[in-house]
C-alpha positions in Angstrom: 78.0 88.4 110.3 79.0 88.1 113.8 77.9 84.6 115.7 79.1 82.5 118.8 81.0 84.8 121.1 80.0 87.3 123.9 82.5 89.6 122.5 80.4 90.0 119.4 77.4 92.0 121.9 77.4 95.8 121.2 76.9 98.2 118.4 78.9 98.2 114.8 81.1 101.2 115.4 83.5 102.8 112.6 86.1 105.5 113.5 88.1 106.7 110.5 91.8 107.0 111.3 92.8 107.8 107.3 90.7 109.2 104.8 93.1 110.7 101.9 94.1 109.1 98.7 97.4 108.1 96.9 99.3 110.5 99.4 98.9 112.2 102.6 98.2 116.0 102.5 99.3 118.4 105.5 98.6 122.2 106.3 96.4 124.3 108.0 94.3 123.8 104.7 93.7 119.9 105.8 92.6 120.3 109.2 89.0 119.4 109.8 89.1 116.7 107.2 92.5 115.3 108.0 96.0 114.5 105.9 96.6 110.2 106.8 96.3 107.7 104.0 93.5 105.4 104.3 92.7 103.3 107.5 89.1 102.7 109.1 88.7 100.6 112.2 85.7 99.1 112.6 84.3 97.0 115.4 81.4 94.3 115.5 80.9 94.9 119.8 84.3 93.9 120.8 85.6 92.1 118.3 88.3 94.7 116.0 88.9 94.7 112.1 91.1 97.5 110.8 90.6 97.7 106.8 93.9 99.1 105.4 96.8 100.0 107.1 98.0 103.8 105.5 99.8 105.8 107.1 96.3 106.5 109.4 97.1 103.4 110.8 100.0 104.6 113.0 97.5 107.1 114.5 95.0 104.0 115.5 97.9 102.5 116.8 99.3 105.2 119.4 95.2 104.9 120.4 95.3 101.5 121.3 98.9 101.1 122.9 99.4 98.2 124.9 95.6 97.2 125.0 95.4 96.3 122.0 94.0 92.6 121.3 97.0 90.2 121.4 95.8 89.0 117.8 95.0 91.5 115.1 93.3 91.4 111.6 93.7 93.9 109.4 92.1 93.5 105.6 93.6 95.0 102.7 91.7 96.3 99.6 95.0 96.0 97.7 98.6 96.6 98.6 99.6 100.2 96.6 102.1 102.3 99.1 98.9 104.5 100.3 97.3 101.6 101.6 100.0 100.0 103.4 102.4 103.0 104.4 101.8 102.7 108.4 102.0 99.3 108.5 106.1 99.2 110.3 104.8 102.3 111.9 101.6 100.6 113.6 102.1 100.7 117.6 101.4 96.9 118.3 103.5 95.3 115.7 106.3 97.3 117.8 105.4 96.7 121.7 104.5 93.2 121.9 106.5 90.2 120.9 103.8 88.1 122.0 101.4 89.7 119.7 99.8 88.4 115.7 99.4 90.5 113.5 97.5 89.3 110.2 96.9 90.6 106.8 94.2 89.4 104.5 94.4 90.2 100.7 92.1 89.3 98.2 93.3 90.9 94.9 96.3 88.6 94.2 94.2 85.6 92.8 94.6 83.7 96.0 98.6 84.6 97.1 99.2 86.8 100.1 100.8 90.2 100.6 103.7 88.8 102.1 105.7 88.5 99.5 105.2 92.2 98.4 105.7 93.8 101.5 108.8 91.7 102.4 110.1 93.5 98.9 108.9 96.9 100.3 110.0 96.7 104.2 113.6 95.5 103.4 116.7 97.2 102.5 117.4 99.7 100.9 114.0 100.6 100.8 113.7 100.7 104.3 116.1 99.8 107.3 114.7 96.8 108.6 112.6 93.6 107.3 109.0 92.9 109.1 109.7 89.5 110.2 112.5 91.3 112.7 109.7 93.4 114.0 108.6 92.2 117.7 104.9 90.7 117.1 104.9 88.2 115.1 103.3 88.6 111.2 101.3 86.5 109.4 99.4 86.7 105.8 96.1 85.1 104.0 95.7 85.6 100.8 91.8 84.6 99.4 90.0 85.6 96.2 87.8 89.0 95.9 84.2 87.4 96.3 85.0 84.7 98.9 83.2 85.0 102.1 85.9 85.4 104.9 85.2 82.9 108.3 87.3 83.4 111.1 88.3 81.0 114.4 86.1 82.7 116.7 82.8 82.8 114.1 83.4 86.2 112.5 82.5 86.4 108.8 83.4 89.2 106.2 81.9 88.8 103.0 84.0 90.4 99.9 83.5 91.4 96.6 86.2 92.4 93.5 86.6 96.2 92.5 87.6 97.8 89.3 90.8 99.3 90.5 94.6 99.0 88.6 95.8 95.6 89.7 92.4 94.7 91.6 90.9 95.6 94.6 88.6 94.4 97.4 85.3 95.5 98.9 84.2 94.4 102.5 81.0 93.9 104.2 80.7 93.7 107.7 77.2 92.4 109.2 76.7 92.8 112.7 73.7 92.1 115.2 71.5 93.4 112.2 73.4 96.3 111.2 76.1 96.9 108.3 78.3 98.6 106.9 80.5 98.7 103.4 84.3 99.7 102.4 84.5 100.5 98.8 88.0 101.9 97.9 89.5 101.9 95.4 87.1 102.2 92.8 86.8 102.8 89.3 82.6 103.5 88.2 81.5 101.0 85.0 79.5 102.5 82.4 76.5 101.9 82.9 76.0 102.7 86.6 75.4 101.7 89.3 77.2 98.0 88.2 74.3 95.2 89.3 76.8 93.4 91.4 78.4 95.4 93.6 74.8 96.9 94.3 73.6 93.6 95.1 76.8 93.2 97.1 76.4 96.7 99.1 72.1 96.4 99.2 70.4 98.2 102.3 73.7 98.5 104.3 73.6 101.7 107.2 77.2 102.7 105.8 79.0 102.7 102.5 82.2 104.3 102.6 83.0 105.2 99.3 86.0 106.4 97.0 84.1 109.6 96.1 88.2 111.1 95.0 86.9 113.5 92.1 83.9 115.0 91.0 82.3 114.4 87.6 83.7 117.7 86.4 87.1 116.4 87.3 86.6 112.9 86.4 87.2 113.5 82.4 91.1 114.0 83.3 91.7 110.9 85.6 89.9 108.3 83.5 91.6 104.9 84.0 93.1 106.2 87.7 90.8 103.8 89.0 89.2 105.7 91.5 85.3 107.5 91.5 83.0 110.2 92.0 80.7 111.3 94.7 78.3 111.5 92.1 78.3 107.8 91.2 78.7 107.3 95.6 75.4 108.9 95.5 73.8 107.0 92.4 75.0 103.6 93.9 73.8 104.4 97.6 70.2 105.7 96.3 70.1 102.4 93.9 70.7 100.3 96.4 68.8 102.0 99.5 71.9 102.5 101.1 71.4 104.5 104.2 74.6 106.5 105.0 77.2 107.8 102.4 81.0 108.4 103.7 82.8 109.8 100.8 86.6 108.3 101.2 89.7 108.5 99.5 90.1 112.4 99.2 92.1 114.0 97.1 95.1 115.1 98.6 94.8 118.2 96.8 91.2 119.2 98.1 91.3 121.1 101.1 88.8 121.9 104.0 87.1 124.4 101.7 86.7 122.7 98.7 85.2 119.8 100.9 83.2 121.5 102.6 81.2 122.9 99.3 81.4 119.1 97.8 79.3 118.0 101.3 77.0 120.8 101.2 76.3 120.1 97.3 76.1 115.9 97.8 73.9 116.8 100.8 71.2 118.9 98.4 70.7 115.6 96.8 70.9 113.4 99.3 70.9 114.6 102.7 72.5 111.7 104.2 75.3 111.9 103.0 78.8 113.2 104.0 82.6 113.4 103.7 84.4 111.1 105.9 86.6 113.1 108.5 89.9 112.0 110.2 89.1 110.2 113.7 85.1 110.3 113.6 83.4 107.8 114.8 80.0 106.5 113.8 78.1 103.8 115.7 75.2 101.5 115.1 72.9 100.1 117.9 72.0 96.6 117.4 68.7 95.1 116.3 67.2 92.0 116.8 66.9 90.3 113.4 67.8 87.2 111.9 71.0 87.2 110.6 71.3 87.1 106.5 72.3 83.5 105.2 75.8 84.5 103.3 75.9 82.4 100.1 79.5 83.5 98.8 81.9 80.8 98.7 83.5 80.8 102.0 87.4 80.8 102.8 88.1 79.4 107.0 90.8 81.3 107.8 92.7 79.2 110.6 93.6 79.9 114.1 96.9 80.8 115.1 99.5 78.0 115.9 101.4 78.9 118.8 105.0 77.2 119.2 
């Protein structure tokens, strides 16, 4: 929910920069669906969120150059390597020493990424640390389920997934329109889990971790990760409007995906498999914004020395 600022007039937009799982795939087999590890940017009018910062988020970052915002959030659903591979590579962190860049993490019981990716970006693992990077980086950490309130009036509900080690799901609710990231995800038996659908209910846009079919799913129980099938149950349940299947398999090429959309699409019609660099937007409507009940974590302005 988006309230108190100009910069919040204009549609919900999502462009996917990333939309493989556990590792990037490459080829002239992985063309029209794209090879980067996850990263979506989404923005409520002006104001930018990037959710998770694979390696796709090197690619938003040769896009925004030097006009990108001088501070910059970007929410992690959890911190293994395809999630936060791009982050040294991402174009503003390297530009701009007057720049902030923050990360949010919610799966750590309250403790920020900070201390895993200074274990990650250092020596030997690689060459230099983030803190000798030019913008300046900070880290929040929060609980899965807290309702995120930023300075300017920007708030991002979340909710826990069932993912090895945790995960988070966003919400982002904008001048009447919304949209979900679900990755990763691991389905509960039975489906479609009452929460989450409560959590995702009458959105325009789930983007979901759709990595395997049900046929596949036997082999890669406990992966943490879904079906399209279960994207589909979930969305219908919950009068979801749009499907984005997420996460691909880095094994399933243009072919393959193309059959999966044309079979989800048979069932329901609104559906589709999220493709590298496509952009989706949502016109605003005039509604009354939805009271968020969620306990809610202020997340504090920058301090500038």
């Amino acid at each position: 929910m988006m309230r108190g600022s100009s910069s919040f007039i204009g549609p919900l937009q999502v462009r996917f920069w990333g939309t493989r799982g556990s590792t990037a795939a490459s080829g002239p087999r992985f063309v029209e669906f794209g090879g980067h590890t996850p990263c979506v940017e989404i923005r409520c009018g002006e104001r930018l969120f990037i959710v998770d910062a694979g390696t796709g988020l090197s690619a938003l970052g040769d896009a925004l150059g030097r006009s990108a915002p001088k501070e910059i959030d970007i929410l992690l659903s959890h911190l293994h390597l395809d999630h936060v591979g791009g982050f040294p590579f991402f174009k503003p962190v390297i530009l701009d020493n007057e720049r902030v860049i923050r990360t949010y993490c919610g799966n750590l019981e309250g403790e920020t990424a900070k201390a895993a990716l200074d274990r990650l970006f250092s020596p030997p693992l690689f060459p230099i640390r983030l803190d000798q990077m030019p913008a300046r980086v900070e880290h929040q950490g929060f609980k899965a389920g807290e309702t995120l309130t930023f300075a300017d009036g920007a708030q991002v509900r979340t909710h826990p997934l069932n993912h090895p080690g945790g995960a988070t799901g966003y919400r982002f609710d904008h001048a009447g329109r919304s949209v979900c990231y679900i990755s990763d995800l691991e389905h509960s038996d039975p489906w479609p889990d009452p929460a989450l659908a409560a959590f995702v209910r009458g959105v325009d846009l789930i983007i979901y971790d759709g990595m395997f079919s049900e046929a596949q799913y036997g082999n890669c129980v406990g992966w943490g990760h879904s079906t399209w099938e279960k994207g589909v149950a979930l969305a219908q349940a919950a009068g979801v409007k749009e499907l984005a299947i997420f996460h691909l398999y880095p094994g399933h090429d243009d072919d393959y995906l193309r059959a999966t959309e044309k079979a989800m699409q048979a069932v329901m019609p609104t559906a589709f498999i999220a493709r590298e660099r496509q952009a989706l937007a949502f016109s605003p409507r005039d509604v009354e914004p939805v009271a968020v009940q969620d306990k809610a974590v202020k997340v504090p302005a920058t301090r500038r020395a």
